[in-house]
C-alpha positions as a printed Julia matrix, in Angstrom:
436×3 Matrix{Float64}:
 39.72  258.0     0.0
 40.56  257.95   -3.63
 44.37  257.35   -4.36
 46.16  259.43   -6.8
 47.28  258.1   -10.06
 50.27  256.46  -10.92
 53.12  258.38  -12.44
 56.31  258.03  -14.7
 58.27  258.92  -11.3
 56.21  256.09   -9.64
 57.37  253.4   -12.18
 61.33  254.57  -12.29
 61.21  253.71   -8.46
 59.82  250.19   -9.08
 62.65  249.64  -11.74
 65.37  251.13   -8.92
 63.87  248.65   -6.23
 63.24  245.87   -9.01
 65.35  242.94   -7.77
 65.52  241.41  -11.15
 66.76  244.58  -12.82
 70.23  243.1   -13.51
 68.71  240.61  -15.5
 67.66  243.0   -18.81
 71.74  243.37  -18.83
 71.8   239.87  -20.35
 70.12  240.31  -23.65
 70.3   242.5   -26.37
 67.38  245.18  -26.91
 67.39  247.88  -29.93
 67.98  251.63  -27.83
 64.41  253.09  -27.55
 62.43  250.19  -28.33
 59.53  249.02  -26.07
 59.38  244.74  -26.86
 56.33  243.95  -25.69
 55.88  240.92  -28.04
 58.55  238.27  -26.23
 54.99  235.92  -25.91
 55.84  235.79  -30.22
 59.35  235.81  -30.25
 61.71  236.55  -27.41
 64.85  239.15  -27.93
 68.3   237.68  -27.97
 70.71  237.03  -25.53
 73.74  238.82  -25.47
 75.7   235.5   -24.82
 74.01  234.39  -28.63
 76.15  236.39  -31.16
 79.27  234.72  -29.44
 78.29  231.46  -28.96
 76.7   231.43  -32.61
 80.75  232.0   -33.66
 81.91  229.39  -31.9
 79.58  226.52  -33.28
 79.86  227.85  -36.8
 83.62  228.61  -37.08
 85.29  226.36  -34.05
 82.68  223.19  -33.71
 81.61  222.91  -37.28
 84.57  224.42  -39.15
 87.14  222.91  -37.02
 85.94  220.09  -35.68
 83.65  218.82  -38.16
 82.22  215.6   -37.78
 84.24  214.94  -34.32
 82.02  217.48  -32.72
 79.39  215.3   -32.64
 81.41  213.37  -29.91
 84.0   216.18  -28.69
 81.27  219.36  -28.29
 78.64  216.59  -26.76
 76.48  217.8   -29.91
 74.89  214.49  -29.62
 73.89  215.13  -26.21
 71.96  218.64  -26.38
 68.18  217.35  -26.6
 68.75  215.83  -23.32
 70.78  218.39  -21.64
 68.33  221.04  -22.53
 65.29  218.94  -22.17
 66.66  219.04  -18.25
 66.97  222.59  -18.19
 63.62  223.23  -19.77
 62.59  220.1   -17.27
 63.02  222.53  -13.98
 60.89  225.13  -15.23
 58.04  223.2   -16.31
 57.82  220.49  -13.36
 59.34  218.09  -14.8
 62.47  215.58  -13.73
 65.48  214.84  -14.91
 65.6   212.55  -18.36
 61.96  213.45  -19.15
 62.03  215.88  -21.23
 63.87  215.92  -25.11
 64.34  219.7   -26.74
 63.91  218.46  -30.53
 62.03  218.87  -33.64
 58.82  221.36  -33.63
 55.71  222.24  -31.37
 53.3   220.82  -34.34
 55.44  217.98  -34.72
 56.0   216.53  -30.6
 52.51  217.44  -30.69
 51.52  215.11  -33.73
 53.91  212.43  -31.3
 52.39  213.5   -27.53
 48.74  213.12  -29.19
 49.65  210.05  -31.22
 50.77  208.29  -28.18
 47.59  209.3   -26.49
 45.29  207.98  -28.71
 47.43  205.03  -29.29
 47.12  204.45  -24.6
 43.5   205.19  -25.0
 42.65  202.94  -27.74
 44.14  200.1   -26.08
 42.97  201.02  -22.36
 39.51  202.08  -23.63
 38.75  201.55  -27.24
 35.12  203.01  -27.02
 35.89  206.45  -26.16
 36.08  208.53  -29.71
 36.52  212.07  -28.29
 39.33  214.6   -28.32
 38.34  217.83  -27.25
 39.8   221.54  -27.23
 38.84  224.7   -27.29
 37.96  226.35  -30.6
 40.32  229.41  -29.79
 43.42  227.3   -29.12
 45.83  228.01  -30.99
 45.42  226.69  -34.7
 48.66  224.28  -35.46
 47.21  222.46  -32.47
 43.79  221.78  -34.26
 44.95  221.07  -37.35
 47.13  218.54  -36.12
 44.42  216.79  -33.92
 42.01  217.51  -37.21
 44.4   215.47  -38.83
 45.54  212.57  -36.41
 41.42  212.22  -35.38
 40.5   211.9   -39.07
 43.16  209.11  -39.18
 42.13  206.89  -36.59
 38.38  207.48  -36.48
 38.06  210.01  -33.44
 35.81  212.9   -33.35
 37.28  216.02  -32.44
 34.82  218.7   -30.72
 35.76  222.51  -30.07
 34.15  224.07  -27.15
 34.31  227.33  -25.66
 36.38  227.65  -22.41
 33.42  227.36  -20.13
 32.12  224.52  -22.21
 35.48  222.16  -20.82
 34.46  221.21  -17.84
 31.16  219.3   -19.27
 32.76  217.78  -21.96
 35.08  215.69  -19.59
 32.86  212.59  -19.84
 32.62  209.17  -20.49
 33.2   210.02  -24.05
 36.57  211.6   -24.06
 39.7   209.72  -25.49
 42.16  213.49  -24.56
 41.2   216.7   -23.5
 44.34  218.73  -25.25
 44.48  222.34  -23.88
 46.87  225.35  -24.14
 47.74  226.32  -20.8
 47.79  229.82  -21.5
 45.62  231.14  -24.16
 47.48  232.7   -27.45
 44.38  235.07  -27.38
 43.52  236.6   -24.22
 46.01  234.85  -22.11
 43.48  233.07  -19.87
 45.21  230.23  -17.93
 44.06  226.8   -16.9
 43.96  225.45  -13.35
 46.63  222.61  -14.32
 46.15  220.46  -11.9
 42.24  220.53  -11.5
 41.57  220.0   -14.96
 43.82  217.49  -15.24
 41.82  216.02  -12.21
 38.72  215.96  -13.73
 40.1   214.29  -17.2
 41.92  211.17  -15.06
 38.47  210.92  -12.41
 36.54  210.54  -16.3
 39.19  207.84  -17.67
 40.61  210.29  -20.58
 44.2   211.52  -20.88
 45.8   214.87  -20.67
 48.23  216.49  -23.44
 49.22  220.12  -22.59
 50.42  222.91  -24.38
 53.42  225.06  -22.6
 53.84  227.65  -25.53
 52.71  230.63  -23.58
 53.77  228.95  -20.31
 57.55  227.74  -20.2
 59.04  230.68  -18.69
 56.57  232.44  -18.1
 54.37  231.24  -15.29
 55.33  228.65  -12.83
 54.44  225.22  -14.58
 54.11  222.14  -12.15
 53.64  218.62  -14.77
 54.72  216.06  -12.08
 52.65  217.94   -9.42
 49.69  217.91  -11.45
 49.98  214.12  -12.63
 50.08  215.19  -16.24
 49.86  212.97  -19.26
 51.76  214.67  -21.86
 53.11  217.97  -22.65
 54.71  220.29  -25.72
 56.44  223.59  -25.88
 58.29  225.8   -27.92
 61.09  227.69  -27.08
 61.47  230.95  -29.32
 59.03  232.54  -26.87
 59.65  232.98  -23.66
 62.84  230.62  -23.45
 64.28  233.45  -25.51
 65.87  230.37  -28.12
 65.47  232.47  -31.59
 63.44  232.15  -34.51
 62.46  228.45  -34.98
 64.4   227.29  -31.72
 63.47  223.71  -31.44
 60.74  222.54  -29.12
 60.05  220.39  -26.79
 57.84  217.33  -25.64
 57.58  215.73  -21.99
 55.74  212.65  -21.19
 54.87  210.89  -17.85
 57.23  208.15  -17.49
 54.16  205.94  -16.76
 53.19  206.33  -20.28
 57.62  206.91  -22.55
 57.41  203.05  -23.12
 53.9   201.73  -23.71
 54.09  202.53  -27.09
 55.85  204.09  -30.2
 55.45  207.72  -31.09
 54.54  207.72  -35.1
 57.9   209.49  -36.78
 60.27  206.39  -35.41
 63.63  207.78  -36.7
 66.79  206.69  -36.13
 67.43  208.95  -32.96
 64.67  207.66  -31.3
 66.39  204.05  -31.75
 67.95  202.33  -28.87
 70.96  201.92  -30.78
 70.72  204.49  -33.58
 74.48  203.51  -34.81
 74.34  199.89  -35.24
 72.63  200.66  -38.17
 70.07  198.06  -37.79
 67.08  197.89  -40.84
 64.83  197.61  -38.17
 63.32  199.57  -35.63
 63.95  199.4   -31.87
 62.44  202.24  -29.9
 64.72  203.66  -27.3
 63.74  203.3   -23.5
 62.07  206.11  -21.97
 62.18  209.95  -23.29
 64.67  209.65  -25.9
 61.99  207.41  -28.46
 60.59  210.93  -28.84
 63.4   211.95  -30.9
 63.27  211.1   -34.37
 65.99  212.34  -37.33
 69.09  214.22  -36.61
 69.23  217.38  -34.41
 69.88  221.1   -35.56
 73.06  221.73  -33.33
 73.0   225.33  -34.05
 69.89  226.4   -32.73
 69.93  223.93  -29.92
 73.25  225.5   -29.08
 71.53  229.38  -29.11
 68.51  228.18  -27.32
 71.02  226.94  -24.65
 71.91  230.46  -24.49
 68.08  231.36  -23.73
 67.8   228.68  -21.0
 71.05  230.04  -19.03
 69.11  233.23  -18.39
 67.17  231.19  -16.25
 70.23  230.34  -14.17
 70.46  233.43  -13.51
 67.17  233.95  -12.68
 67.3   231.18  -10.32
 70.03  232.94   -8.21
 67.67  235.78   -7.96
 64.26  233.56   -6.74
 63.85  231.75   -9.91
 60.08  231.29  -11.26
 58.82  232.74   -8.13
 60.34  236.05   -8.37
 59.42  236.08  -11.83
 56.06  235.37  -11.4
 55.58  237.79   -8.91
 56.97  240.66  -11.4
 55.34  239.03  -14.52
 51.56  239.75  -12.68
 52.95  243.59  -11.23
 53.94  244.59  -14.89
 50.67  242.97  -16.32
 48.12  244.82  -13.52
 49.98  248.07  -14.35
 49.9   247.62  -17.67
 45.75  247.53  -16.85
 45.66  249.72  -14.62
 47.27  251.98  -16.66
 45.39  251.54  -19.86
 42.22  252.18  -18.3
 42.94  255.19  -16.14
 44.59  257.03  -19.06
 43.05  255.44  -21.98
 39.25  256.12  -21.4
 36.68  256.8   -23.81
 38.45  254.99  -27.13
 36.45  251.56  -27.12
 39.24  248.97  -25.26
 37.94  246.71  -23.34
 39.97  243.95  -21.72
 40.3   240.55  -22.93
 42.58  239.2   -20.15
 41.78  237.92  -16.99
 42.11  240.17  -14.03
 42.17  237.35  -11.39
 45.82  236.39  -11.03
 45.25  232.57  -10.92
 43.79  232.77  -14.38
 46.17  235.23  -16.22
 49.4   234.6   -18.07
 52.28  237.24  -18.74
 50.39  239.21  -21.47
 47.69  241.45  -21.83
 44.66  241.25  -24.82
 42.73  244.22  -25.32
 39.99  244.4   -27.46
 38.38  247.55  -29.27
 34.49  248.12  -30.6
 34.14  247.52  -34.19
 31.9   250.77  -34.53
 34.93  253.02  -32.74
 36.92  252.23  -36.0
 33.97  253.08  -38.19
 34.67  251.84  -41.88
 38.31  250.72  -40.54
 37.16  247.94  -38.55
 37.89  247.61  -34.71
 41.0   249.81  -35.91
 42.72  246.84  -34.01
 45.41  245.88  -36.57
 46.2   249.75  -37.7
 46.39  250.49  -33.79
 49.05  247.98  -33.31
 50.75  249.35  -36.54
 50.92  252.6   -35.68
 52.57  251.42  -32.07
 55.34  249.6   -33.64
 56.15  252.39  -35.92
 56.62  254.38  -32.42
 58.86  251.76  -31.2
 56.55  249.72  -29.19
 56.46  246.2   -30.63
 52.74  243.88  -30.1
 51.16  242.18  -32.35
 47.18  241.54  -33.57
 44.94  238.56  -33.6
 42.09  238.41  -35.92
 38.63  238.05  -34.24
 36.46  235.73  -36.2
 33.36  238.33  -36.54
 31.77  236.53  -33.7
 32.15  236.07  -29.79
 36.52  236.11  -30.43
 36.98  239.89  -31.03
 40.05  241.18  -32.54
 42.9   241.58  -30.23
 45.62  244.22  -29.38
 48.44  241.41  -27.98
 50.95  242.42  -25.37
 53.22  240.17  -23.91
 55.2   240.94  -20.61
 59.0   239.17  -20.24
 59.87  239.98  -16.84
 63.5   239.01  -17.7
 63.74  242.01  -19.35
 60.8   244.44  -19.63
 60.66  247.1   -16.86
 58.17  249.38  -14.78
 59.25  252.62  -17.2
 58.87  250.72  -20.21
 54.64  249.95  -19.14
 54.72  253.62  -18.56
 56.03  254.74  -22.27
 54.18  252.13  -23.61
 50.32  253.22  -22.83
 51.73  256.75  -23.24
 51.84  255.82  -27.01
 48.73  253.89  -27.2
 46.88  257.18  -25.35
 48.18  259.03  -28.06
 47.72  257.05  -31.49
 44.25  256.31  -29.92
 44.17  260.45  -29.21
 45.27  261.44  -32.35
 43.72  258.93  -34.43
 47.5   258.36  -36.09
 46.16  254.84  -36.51
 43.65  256.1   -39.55
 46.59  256.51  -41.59
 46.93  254.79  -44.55
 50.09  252.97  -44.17
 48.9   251.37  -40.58
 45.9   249.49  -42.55
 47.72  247.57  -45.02
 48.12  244.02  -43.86
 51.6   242.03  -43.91
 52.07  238.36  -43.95
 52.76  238.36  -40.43
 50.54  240.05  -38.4
């Protein structure tokens, strides 16, 4: 018997029954607008304007230079590297919150190569996928030119072969940036220690998002940044894990002074600190460490609530209505779905993709589409295709923190009609910005 489709009336009774509702109350969200983009750049906390005072005008204006000592300033990278810690798998004083995703991953990959070279000097390989996301190339581009490695792109279902005898480090994105496909963790990690290569995982479209288990899955070596998900703000600083079978076998490359065992006895040479704190290197931005703590106390809450589970749960509910609802009321416009629809293998967003012949001289339309959304109030963003197999991409990204039921509902409701209406041809949609 066929079942009768969903309504606005159905969705407003999964927010009422939601048991994470309470959680939206902690951030701040702009009246009307439908944030569908936290997978970019998460929304604030409420707890952030307030806190933000009290650094600037009470621990820097007042305490100055004491605050290093008297705020425990000094301490943050470690404190929030244990917060981040329980939702990626991790333990306790293995994790640091510091510096940038490009950068711990130019240290994480650095220390890989460095392990491998010395464990097993003729494999030459490092290997991702050609869609990962492109800092993470460009810094493996780099650090293979450097020390003589070759680094291959495959496509996703080209990873499993290229764990050989050949690979130095398979270094994957958990989640895809693109489509939001997710890795099996644990297998592939597996398969990469049963070959004799390393492991160095990405975690910027997973911390927070989806349950992460590093420990569990016997990881090498992962990175992560925290304006997504983790809700830190623009440019929050990241962070980099590493198995503690592998913190003190050698030195990351950028040895600074906060990665020294004793960084104020001033010494002219360099002593690497024991364990996860080597990974630090020159001093810390106490601001935004003190607003991404902010971000991670959400997750407190969250805990009380059924932490990662409960979130997970209403992360892949939001995302299959989100489906379900673009293709029962969104027929006939060329979308197609980029994302997976088996739950194991999705993330917390959603990738569409559109025919390059239903924009006509406009394209895919995929870029003006997401335009035109925004100027309604619903905030994605676009991916470029490259002209080949990786099609443009309508990106929506699915904080169950703080996006509800109603807010799926609204949002396809403007996509069916700027797809309807063709309000997308308009000429202000199809100029490009310099973030897209």
């Amino acid at each position: 018997m066929a079942t009768s489709p969903l309504s606005l009336n159905d969705c407003r009774a999964r927010d009422a029954a939601d048991p994470l509702r309470s959680l939206r109350d902690l951030f701040t969200i702009p009246k009307e607008l439908i944030y569908l983009d936290g997978n970019s750049l998460g929304v604030m906390p409420k707890a952030a304007t307030a806190r933000a005072a009290e650094v600037v005008a009470q621990e820097w204006g007042q305490g100055l230079i004491r605050s290093w000592n008297t705020a425990g300033w000094v301490n943050l990278p470690h404190k929030l590297g244990n917060q981040v810690a329980r939702l990626i798998g991790a333990g306790d004083g293995e994790v640091v919150v510091t510096d940038t995703t490009s950068i711990n991953l130019y240290k994480a990959l650095s220390a890989a190569l460095s392990i491998t070279k010395e464990d097993a000097p003729q494999r030459r390989v490092v290997v991702s996928e050609r869609n990962n996301f492109p800092t993470d190339l460009y810094i493996a581009q780099s650090l293979c030119n450097q020390h003589g490695y070759t680094l291959k792109l495959v496509e996703p279902e080209e990873v499993s072969a290229s764990i050989n005898a050949d690979l130095a480090v398979l270094m994957l994105t958990h989640v895809n940036y693109r489509t939001g496909a997710m890795h099996d963790m644990a297998a592939v990690t597996a398969a990469v220690h049963k070959a004799g290569g390393l492991m160095v995982w990405d975690l910027a479209h997973s911390a927070g998002a989806v349950p992460v288990g590093l420990r569990d899955a016997d990881a090498d070596f992962a990175v992560g940044c925290s304006y997504k998900y983790l809700n830190g703000g623009p440019g929050a600083p990241a962070f980099v894990w590493v198995h503690p079978r592998h913190t003190d076998r050698c030195w990351q490359p950028l040895s600074g002074w906060f990665g020294h065992s004793a960084p104020f006895a001033f010494t002219p040479d360099y002593q690497p600190a024991g364990g996860i704190t080597r990974y630090l290197c020159g001093t810390q931005p106490v601001v935004s460490l003190s607003l991404l703590e902010c971000g991670l106390d959400c997750f407190a809450a969250a805990e009380k609530l059924g932490g990662m589970g409960a979130l997970r749960t209403k992360s892949l509910a939001l995302t299959d209505l989100y489906i379900q609802l673009v293709e029962e009321r969104c027929q006939g416009f060329g979308l197609g779905l980029a994302t997976p629809r088996n739950h194991a293998q999705r993330g917390s967003q959603v990738c569409l993709t559109r025919e390059h012949d239903a924009g006509g001289d406009l394209g895919s339309g995929a870029f003006a589409i997401v335009q035109a959304l925004i100027a309604r109030g619903v905030i994605g963003d676009f991916r470029a295709g490259d002209g080949g197999i990786h099609k443009d991409i309508l990106r929506f990204g699915f904080t169950p923190l703080y996006v509800g039921y109603e807010d799926v509902w609204n949002a396809v409701e403007h996509l069916r009609q700027v797809l309807e209406t063709e309000e997308w041809k308009k000429p202000e949609f199809n100029q490009k910005h310099a973030v897209t």
